[in-house]
MOPAC internal coordinates of N, CA, C and O (Angstrom, degrees):
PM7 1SCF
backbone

  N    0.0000 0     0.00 0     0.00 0    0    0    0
  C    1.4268 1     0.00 0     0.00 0    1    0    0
  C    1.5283 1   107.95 1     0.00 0    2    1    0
  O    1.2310 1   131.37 1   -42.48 1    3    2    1
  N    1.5159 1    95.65 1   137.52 1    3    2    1
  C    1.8902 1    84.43 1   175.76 1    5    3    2
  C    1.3361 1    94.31 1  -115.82 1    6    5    3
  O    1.2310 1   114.72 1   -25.39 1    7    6    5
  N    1.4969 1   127.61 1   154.61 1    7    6    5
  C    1.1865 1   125.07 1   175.53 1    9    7    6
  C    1.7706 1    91.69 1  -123.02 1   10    9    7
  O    1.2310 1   117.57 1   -51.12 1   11   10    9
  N    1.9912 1   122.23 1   128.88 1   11   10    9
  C    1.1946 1   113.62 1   168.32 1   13   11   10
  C    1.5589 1   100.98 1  -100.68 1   14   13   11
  O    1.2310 1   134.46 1   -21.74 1   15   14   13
  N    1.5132 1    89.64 1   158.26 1   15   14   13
  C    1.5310 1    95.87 1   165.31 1   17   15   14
  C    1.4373 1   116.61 1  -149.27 1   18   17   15
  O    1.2310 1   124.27 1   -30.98 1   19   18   17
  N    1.4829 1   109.42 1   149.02 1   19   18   17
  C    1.4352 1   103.70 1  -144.65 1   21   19   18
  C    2.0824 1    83.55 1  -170.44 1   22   21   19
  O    1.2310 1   136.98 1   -27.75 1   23   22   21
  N    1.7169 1    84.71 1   152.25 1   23   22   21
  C    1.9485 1    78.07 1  -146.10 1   25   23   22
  C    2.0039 1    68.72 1   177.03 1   26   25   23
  O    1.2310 1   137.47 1    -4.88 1   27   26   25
  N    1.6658 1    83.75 1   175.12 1   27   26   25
  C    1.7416 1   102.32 1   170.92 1   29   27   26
  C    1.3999 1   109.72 1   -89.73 1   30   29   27
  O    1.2310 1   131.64 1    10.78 1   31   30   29
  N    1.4558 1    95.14 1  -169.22 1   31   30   29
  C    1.5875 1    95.75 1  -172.71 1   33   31   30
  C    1.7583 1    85.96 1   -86.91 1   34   33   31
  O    1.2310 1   132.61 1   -24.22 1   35   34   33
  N    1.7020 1    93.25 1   155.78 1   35   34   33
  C    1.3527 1    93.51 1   168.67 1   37   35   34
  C    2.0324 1   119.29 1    78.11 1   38   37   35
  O    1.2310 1   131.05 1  -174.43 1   39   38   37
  N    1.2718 1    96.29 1     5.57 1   39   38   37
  C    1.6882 1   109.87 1   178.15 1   41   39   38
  C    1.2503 1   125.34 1   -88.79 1   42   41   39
  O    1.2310 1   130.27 1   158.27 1   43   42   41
  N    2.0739 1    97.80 1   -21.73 1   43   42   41
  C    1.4206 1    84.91 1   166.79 1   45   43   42
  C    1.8978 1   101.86 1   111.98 1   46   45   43
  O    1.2310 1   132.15 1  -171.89 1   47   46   45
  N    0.8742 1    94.15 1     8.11 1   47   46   45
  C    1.8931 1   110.33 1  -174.48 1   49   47   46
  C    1.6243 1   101.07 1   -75.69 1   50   49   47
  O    1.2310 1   116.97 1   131.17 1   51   50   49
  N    1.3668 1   123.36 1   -48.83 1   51   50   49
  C    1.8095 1   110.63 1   170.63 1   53   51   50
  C    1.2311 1   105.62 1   -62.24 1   54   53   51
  O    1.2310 1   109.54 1   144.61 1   55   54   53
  N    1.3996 1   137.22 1   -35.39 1   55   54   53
  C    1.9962 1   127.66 1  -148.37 1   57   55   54
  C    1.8224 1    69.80 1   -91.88 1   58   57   55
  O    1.2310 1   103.55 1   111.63 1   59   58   57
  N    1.0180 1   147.87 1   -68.37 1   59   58   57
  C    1.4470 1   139.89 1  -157.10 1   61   59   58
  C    1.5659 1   112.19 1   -52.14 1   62   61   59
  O    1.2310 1   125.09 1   142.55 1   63   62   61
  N    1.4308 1   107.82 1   -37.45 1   63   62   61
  C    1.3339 1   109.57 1   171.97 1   65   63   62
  C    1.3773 1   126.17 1   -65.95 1   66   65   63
  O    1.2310 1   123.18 1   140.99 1   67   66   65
  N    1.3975 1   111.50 1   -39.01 1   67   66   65
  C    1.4371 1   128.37 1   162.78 1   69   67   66
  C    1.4720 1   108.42 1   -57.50 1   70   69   67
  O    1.2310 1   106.92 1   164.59 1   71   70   69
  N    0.9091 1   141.95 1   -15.41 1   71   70   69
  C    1.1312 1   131.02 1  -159.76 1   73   71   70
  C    1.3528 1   110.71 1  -104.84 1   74   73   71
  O    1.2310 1   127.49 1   121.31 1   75   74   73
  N    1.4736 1   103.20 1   -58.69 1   75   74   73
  C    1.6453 1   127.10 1   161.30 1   77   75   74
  C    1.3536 1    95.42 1   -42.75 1   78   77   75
  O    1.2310 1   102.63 1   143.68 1   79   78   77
  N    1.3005 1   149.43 1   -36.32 1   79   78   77
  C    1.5150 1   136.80 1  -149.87 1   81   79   78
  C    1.5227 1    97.82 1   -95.44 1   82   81   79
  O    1.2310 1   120.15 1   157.78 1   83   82   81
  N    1.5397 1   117.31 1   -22.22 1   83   82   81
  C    1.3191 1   113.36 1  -175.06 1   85   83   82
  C    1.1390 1   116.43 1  -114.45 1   86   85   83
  O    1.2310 1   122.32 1  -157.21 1   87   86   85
  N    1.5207 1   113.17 1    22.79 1   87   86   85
  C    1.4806 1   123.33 1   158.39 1   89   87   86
  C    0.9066 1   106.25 1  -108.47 1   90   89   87
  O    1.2310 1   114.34 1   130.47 1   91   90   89
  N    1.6439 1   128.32 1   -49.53 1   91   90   89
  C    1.4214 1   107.41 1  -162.05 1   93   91   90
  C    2.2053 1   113.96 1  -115.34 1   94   93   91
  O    1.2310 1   135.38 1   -49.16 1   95   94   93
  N    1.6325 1    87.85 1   130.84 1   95   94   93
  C    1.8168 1   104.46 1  -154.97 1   97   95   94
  C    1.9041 1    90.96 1   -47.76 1   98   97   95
  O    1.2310 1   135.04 1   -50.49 1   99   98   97
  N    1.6094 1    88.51 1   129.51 1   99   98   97
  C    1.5505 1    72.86 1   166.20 1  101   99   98
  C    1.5777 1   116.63 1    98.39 1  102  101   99
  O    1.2310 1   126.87 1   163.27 1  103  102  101
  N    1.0181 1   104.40 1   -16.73 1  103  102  101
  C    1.6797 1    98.25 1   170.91 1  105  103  102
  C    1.8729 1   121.03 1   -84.93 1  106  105  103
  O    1.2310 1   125.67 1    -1.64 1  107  106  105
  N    1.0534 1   106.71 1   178.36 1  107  106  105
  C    1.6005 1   121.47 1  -160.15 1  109  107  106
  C    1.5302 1   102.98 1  -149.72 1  110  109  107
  O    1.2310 1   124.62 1   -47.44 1  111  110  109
  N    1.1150 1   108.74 1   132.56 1  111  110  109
  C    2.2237 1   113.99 1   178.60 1  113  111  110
  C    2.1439 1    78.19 1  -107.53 1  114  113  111
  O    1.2310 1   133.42 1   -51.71 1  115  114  113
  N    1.4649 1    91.68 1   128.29 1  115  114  113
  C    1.7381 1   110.82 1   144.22 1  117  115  114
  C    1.1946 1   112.31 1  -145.98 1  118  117  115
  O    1.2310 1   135.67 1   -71.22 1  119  118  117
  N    1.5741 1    87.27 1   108.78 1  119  118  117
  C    1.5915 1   118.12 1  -169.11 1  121  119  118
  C    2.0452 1    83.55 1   -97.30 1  122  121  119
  O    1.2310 1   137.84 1   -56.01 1  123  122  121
  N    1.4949 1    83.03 1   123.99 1  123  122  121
  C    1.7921 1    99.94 1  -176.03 1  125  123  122
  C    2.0210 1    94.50 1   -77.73 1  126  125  123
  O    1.2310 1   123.41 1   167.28 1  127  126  125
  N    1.2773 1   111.07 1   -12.72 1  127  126  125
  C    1.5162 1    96.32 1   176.70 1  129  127  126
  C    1.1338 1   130.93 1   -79.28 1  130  129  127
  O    1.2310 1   122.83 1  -178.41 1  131  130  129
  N    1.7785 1   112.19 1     1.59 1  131  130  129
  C    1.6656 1   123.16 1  -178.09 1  133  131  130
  C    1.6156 1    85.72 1  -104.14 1  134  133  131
  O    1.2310 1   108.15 1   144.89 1  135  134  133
  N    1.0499 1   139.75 1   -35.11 1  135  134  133
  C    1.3593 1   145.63 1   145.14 1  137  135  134
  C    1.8187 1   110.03 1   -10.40 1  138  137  135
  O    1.2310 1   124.97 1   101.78 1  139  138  137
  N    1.2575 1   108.05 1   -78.22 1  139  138  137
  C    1.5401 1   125.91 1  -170.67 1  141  139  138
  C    1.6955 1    86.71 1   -70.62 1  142  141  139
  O    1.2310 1   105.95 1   102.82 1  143  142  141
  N    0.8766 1   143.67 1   -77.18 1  143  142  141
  C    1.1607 1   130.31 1  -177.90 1  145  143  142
  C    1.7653 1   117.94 1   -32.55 1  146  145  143
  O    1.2310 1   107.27 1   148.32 1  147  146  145
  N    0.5906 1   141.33 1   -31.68 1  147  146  145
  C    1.3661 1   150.01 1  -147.76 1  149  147  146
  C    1.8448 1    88.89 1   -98.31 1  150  149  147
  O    1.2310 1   121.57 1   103.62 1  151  150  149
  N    1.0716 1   114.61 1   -76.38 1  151  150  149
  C    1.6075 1   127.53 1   154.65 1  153  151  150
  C    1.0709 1   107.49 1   -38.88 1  154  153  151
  O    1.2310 1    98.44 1   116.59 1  155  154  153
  N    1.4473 1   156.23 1   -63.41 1  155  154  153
  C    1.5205 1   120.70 1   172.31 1  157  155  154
  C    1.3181 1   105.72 1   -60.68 1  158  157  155
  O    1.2310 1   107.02 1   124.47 1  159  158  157
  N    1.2335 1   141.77 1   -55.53 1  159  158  157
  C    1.3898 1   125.09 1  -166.93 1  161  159  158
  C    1.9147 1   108.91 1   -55.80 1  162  161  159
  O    1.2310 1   118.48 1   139.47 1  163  162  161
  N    1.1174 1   120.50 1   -40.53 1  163  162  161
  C    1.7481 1   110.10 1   174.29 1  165  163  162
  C    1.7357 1   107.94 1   -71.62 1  166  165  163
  O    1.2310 1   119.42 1   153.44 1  167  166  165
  N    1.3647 1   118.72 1   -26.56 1  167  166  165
  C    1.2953 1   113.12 1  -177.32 1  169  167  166
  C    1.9057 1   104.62 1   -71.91 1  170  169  167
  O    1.2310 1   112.73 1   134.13 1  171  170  169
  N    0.8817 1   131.33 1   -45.87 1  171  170  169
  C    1.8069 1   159.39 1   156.19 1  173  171  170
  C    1.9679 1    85.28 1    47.09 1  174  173  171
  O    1.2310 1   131.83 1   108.48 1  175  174  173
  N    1.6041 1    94.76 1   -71.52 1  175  174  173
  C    1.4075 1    96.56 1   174.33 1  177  175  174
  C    1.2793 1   154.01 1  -117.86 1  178  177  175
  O    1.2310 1   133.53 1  -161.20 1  179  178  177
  N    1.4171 1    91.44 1    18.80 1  179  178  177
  C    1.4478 1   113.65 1   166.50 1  181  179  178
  C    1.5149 1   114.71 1   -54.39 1  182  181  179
  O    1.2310 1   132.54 1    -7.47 1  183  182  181
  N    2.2460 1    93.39 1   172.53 1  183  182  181
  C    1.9996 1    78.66 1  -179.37 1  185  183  182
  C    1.4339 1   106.10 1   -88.68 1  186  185  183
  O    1.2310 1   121.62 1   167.53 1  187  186  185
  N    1.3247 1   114.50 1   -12.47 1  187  186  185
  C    1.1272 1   116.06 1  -159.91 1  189  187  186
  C    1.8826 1   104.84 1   -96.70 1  190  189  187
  O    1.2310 1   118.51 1  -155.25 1  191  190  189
  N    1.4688 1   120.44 1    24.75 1  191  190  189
  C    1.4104 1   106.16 1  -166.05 1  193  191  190
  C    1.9358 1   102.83 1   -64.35 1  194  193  191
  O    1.2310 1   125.32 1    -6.53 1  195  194  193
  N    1.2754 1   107.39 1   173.47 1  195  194  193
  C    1.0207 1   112.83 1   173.30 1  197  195  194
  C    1.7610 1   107.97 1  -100.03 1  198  197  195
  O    1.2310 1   118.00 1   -27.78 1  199  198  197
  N    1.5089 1   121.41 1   152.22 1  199  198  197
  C    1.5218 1   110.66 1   145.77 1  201  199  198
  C    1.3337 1   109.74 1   -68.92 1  202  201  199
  O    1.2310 1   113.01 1   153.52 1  203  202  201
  N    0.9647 1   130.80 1   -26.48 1  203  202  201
  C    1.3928 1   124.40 1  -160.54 1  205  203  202
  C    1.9130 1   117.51 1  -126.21 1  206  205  203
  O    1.2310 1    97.34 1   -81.92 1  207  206  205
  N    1.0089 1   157.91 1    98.08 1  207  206  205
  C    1.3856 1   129.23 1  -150.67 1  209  207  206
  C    1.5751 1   117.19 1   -78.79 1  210  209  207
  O    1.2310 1   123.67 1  -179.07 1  211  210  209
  N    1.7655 1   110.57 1     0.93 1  211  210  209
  C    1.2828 1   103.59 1   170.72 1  213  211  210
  C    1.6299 1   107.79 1   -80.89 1  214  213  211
  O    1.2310 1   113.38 1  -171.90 1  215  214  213
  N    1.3647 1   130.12 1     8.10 1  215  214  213
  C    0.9538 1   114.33 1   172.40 1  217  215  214
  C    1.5199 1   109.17 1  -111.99 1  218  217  215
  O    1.2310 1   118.85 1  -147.04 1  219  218  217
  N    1.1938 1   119.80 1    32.96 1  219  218  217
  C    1.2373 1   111.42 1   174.77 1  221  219  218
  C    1.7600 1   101.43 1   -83.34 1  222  221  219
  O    1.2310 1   116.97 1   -24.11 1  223  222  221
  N    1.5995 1   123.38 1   155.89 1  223  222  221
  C    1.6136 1   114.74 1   165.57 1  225  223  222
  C    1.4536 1   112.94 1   -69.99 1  226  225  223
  O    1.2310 1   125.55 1   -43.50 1  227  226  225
  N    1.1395 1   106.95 1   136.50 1  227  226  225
  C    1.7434 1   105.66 1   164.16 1  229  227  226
  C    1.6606 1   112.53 1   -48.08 1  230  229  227
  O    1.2310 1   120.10 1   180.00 1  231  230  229

């Protein structure tokens, strides 16, 4: 089962994730924003880095 969650900034989507993770046996948080991070840091000096990694193209 995947459960998404998706909300504003500041709604509360990590403490919910945490929470969910320590109720239910077996779950995992992949937060796509350690994701985008990870990708700007390998993009660093490319030509194409992004400021931002939502603007990179799929």
């Amino acid at each position: 089962m995947i459960v998404w969650l998706n909300g504003a900034f500041g709604s509360g989507r990590k403490t919910l994730a945490a929470v969910l993770c320590r109720t239910l046996p077996g779950a995992v948080v992949a937060d796509p924003e350690a994701i985008g991070d990870l990708l700007r840091a390998t993009l660093a000096h490319h030509d194409l880095r992004p400021r931002d990694y939502q603007e990179l193209p799929l």
